[in-house]
C-alpha positions as CSV (number, residue, x, y, z in Angstrom):
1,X,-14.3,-3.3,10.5
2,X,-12.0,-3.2,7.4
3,X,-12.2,-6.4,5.4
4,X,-9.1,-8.7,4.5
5,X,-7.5,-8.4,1.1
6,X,-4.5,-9.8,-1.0
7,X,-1.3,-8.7,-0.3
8,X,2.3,-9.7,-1.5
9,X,5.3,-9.4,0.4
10,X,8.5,-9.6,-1.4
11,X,12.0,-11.1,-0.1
12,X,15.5,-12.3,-1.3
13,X,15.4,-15.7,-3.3
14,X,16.2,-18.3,-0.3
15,X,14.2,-16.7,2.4
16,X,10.7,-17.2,1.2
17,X,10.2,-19.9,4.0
18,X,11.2,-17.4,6.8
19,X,9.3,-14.8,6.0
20,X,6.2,-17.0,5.5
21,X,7.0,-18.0,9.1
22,X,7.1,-14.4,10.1
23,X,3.5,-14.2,8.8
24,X,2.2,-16.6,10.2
25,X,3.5,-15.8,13.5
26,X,1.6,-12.0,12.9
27,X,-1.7,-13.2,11.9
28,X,-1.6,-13.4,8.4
29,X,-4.3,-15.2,6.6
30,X,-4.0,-17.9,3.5
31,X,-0.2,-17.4,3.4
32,X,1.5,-18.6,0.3
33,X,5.3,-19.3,-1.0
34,X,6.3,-18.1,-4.4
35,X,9.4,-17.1,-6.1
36,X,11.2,-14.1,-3.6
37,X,7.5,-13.4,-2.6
38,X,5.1,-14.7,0.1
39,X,0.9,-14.2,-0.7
40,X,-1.3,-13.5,2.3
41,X,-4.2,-11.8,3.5
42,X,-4.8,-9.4,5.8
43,X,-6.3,-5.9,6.9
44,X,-5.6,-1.9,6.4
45,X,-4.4,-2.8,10.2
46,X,-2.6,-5.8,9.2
47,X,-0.8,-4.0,6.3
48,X,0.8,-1.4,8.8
49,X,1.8,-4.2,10.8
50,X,3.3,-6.4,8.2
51,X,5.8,-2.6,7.0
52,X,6.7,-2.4,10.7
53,X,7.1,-5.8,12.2
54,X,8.5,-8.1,9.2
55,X,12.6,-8.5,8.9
56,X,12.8,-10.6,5.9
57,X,10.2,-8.1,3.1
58,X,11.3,-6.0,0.9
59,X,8.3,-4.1,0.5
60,X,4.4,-5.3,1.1
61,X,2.2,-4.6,-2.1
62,X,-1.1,-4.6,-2.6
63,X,-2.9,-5.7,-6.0
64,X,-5.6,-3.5,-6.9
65,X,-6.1,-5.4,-10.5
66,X,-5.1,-8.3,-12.5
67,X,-5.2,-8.9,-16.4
68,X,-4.5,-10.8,-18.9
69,X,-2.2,-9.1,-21.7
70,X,-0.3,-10.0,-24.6
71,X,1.2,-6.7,-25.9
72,X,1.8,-3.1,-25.0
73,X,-1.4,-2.4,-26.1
74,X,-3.5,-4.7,-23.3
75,X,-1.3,-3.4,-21.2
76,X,-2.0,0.4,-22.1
77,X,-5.7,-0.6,-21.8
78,X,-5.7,-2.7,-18.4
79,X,-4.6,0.7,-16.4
80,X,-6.7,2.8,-18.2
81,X,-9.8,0.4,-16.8
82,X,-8.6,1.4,-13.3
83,X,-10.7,3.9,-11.2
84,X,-7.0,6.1,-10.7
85,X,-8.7,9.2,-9.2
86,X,-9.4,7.2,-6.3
87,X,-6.3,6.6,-5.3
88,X,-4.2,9.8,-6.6
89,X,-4.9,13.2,-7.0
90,X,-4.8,14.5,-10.1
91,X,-2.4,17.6,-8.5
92,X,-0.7,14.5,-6.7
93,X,2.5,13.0,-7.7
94,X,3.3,9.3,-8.5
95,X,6.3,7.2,-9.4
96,X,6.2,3.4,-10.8
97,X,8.6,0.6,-11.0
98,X,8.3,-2.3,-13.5
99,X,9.5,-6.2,-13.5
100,X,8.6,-8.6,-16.5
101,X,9.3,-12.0,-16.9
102,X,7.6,-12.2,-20.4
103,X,8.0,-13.4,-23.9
104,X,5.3,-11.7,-25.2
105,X,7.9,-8.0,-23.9
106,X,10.7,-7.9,-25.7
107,X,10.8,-4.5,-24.0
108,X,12.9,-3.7,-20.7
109,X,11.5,-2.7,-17.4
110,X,12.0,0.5,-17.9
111,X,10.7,0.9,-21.5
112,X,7.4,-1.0,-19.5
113,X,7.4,1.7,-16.4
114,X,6.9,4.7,-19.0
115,X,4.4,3.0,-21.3
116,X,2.2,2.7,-17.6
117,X,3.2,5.8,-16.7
118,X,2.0,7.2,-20.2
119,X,-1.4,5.0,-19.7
120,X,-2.0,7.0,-16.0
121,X,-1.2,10.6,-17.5
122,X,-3.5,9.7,-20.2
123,X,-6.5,9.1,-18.4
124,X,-6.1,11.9,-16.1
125,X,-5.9,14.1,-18.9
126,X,-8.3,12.5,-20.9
127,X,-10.8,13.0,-17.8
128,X,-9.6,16.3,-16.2
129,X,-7.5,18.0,-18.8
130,X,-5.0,17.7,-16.4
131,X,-2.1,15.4,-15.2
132,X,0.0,14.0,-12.1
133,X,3.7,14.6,-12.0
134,X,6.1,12.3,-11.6
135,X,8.1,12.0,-8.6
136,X,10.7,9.3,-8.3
137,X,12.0,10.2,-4.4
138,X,9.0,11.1,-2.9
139,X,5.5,10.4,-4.9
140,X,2.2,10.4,-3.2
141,X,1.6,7.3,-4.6
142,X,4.1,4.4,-5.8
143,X,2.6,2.0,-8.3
144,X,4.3,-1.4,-9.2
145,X,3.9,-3.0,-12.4
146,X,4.3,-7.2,-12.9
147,X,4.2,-9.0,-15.7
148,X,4.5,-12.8,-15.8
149,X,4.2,-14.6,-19.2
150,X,0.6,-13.1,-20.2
151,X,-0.3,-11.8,-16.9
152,X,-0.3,-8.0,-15.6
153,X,-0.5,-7.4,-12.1
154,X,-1.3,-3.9,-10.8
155,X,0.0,-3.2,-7.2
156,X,0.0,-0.2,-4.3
157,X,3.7,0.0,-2.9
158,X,3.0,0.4,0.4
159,X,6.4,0.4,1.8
160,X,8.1,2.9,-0.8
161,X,11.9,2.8,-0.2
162,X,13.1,-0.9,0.6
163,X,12.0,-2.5,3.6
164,X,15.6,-3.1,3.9
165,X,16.6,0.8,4.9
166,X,15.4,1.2,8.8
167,X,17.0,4.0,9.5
168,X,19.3,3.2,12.0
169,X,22.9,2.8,9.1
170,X,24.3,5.9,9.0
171,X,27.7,4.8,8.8
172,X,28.6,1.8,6.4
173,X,32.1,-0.3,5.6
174,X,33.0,-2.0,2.0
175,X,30.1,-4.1,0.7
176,X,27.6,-4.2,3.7
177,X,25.2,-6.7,4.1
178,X,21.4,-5.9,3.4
179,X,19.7,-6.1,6.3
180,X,16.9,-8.0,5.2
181,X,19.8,-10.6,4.8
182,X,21.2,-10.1,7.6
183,X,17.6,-10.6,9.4
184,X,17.0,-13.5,7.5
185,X,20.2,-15.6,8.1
186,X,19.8,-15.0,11.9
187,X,16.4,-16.2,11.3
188,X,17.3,-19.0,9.7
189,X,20.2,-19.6,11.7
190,X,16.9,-20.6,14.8
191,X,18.6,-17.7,16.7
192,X,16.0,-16.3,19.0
193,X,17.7,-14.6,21.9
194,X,17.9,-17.5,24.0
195,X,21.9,-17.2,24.1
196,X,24.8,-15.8,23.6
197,X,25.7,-14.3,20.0
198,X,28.6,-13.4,18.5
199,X,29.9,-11.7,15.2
200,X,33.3,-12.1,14.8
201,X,33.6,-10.1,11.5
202,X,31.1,-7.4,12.1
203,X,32.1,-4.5,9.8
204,X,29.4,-1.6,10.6
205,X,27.1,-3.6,13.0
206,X,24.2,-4.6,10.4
207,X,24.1,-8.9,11.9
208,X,24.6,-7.0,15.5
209,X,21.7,-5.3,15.1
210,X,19.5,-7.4,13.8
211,X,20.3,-10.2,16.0
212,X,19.3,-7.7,18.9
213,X,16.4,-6.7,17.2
214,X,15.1,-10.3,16.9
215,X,16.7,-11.0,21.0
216,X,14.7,-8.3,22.7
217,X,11.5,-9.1,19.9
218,X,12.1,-5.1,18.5
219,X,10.1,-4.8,15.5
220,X,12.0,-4.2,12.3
221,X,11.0,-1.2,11.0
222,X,10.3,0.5,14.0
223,X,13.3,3.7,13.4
224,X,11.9,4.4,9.8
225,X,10.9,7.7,9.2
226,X,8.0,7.3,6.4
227,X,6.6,4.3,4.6
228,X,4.1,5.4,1.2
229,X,1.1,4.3,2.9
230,X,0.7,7.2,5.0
231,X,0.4,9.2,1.5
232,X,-2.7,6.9,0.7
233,X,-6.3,8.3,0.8
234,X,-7.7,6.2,3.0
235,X,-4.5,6.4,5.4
236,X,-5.6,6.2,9.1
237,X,-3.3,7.5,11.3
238,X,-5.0,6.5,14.4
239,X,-5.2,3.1,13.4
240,X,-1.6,3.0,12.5
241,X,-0.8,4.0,16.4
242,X,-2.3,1.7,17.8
243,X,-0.9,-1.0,15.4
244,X,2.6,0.5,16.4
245,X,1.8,0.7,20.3
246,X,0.6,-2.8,20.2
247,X,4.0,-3.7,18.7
248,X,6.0,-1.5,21.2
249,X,4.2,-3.6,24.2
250,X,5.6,-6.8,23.2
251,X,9.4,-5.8,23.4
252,X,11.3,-7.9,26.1
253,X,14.5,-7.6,27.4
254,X,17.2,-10.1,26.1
255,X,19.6,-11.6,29.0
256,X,22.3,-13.1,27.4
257,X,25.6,-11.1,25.3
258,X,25.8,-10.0,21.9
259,X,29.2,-9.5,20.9
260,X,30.7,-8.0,17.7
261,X,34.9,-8.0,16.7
262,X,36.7,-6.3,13.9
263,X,40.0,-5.6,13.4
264,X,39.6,-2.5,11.8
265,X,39.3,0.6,14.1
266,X,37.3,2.2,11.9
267,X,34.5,-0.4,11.4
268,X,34.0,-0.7,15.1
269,X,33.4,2.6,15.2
270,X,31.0,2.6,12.3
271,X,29.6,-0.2,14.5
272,X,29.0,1.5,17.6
273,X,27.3,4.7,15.7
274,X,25.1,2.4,14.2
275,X,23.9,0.6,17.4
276,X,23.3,4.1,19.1
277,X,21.3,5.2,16.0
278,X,19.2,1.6,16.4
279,X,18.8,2.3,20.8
280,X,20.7,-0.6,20.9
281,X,23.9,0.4,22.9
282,X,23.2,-1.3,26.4
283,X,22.6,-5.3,24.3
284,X,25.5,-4.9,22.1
285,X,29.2,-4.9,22.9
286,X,32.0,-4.3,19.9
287,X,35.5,-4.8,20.6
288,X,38.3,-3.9,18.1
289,X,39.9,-8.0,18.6
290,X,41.3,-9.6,15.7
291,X,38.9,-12.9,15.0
292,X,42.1,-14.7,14.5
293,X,44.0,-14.3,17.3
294,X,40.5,-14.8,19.8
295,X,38.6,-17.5,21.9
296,X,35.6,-17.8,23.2
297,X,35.2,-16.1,27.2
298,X,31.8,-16.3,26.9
299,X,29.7,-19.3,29.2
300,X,27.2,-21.4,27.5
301,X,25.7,-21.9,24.3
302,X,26.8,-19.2,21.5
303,X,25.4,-19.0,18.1
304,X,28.9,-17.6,15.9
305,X,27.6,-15.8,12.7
306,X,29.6,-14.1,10.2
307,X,29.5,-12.7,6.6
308,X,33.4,-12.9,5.5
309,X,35.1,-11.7,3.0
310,X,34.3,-13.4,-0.3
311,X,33.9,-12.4,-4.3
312,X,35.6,-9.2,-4.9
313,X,35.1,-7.2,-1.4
314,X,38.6,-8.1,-0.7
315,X,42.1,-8.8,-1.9
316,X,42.7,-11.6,0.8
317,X,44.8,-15.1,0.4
318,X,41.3,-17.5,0.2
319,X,43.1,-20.6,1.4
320,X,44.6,-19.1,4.3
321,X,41.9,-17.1,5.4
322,X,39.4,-19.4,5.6
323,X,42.2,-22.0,6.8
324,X,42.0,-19.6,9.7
325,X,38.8,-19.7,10.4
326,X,38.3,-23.4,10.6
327,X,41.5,-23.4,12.9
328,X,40.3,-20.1,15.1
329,X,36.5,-21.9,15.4
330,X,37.9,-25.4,16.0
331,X,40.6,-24.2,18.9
332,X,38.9,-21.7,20.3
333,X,35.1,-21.6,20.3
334,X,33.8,-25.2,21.4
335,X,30.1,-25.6,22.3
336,X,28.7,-23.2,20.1
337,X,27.1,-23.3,16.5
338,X,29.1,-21.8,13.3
339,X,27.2,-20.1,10.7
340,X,28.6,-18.5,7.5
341,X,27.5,-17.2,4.0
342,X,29.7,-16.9,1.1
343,X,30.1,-17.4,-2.6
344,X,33.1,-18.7,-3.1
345,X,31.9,-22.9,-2.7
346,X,35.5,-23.6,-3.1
347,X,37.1,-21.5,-0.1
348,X,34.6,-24.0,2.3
349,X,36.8,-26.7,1.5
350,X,39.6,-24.9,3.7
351,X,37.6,-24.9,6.4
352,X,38.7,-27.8,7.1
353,X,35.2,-28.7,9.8
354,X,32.7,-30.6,8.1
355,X,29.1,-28.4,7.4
356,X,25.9,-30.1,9.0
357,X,23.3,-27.6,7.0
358,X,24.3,-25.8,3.5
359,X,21.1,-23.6,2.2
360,X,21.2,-21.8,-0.6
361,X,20.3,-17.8,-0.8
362,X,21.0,-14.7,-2.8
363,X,23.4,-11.9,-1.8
364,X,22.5,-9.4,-4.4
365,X,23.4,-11.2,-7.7
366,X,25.7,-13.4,-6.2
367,X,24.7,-17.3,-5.6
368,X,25.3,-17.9,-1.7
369,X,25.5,-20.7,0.8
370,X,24.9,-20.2,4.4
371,X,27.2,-22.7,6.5
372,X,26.8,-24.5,9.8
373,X,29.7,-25.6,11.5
374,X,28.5,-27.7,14.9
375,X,31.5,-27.1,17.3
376,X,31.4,-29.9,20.2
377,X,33.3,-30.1,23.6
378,X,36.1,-32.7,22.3
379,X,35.3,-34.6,19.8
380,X,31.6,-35.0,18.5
381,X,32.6,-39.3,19.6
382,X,33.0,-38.0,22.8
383,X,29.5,-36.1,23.2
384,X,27.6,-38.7,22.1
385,X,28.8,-41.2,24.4
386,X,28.8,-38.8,27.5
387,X,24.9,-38.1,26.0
388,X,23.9,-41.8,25.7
């Protein structure tokens, strides 16, 4: 039986707490918040389970050696004190990525990733007279580098490319949303597939799709191609079957509508590309309807969630548009919940509907808040009396 070991799984800053959750719910062991990163423990089994299954990682690492440093030279000697040949070949390839948070580095990533890299072709050459290549699309084995104030960390990439790419986009409109995002404002939006769900803005589909995945309990990951562990040495391909089957079996079928509109011809059919790449078409219906000039035909409880335009992706009239919003959600989509993220803190005030939640997140580099809007039968008086 392999034994547990330390992982890290990284995230978007806000979404720590969801993806925590997420582990918890697979099994992980000892899990622990930290900034855009969650700490747990688990096995080889657990680690192709935690690639597959997760929505809100970016990639899952594993340390294989921690130092304390205070210069390029410590750091030159911490990775020659690692055992490389057990973990790349020396006619293997490798590719490594870099992030410091240090003082003692005036240096950039960058300038960081080719010292390490020099360190690793040094000791291969120093013990075999001979050297990995580098490959930066496709390496056998993808090494991640942290520094934090005086401490090194030495990790495995297990994930390689983002978490992020599934592999279901193949068609894409102006500034779409990552889909770890998109997974995690679903998430945090309590969203579970319970009711209906509608994306009034939907662009190419990504908050579609992911709110289907989550729905019909579809892990994540499950239309990627290739994730870096299967390059590893002690890969185990059986083992990763069965982690993958086991996964498959707990897929249920969702009963209630997921809805997407768009204006735009040519986003809704972006949008219905994408949901055929992701096996999706039968849960997900996109209609080319103008948000604006809509209403809710849907009965019962609907979750409303939405990434409009905001920051630069469009050259729209802020007060009016999101004057519209408030007006379209008010008049036409009672008894449902109202969820939006955007940047622009001073467009909310149009709204004109007062938020019951405001939590802060990061799209990209841009300082977010996602919105709820709680949209009552008459007047929220009204419910509370008909409830007491």
């Amino acid at each position: 039986m392999d034994k547990d070991f330390k992982m890290v799984a990284t995230t978007i800053s806000g979404l720590e707490g969801v993806l925590a959750d997420e582990l918890r719910k697979l099994g992980a062991r000892e899990v622990k918040e930290a900034i855009r990163s969650v700490h747990f423990r688990g096995d080889k089994g657990f680690l192709y389970k935690a690639n597959i299954a997760l929505r809100t990682a970016i990639r899952i690492l594993k340390p294989i050696k921690r130092s304390k440093i205070f210069d390029e030279e410590d750091l030159y000697e911490a990775i020659q004190r690692v055992k490389w040949e057990r973990l790349l070949d020396v006619d293997g390839t490798f590719a490594i990525d870099a992030v410091v948070y240090s003082r003692n580095f005036t240096s950039n990533s960058h300038y960081i990733a080719l010292k390490s890299k020099d360190a690793i072709a040094d000791y291969f050459v120093h013990k075999y007279k001979k050297r990995p290549n580098v490959d930066l699309k496709y390496p056998d084995v993808k090494i991640h580098i942290h520094i934090h104030k005086e401490w090194l960390t030495i990790s495995l990439d297990s994930s390689g490319d983002s978490l992020h790419k599934r592999g279901y986009r193949s068609a894409t409109n102006i500034a779409p949303i990552n889909e770890v995002l998109a997974a995690g404002l679903i998430l945090l939006s309590g969203y579970k597939g319970e009711e209906n769900f509608i994306d009034p803005m939907c662009g190419s589909g990504t908050i579609l799709i992911e709110a289907a995945m989550i729905a019909n309990n579809i892990p994540a990951n499950i239309n990627r191609k290739h994730f870096a562990f299967e390059n590893w040495k002690d890969y185990d391909e059986d083992l990763y079957f069965v982690i993958q089957d086991s996964l498959l079996k707990k897929i249920r079928n969702a009963h209630f509508k997921i809805m997407g509109f768009d204006k735009a011809p040519s986003a809704v059919k972006k949008a219905k590309q994408n949901i055929i790449n992701a096996n999706l078409e039968e849960f997900i219906g996109v209609h080319h309807v103008n948000f604006f000039n809509s209403k809710k035909e849907v009965f019962g409880k609907t979750t409303i969630l939405f990434n409009p335009p905001y920051g630069e992706r469009l050259n729209i009239n802020i007060e009016e548009f999101y004057k519209n919003i408030g007006d379209t959600l008010k008049h036409g989509y009672s008894n449902s919940t109202a969820w939006l993220i955007t940047s622009d803190f001073n467009a909310l005030k149009f709204v004109g509907l007062r938020t019951s939640k405001r939590l802060p997140i990061k799209n990209g580099d841009l300082d977010c808040r996602f919105v709820k809007y709680e949209l009552y039968e008459g007047s929220k008086k009204t419910k509370k009396f008909s409830e007491s």
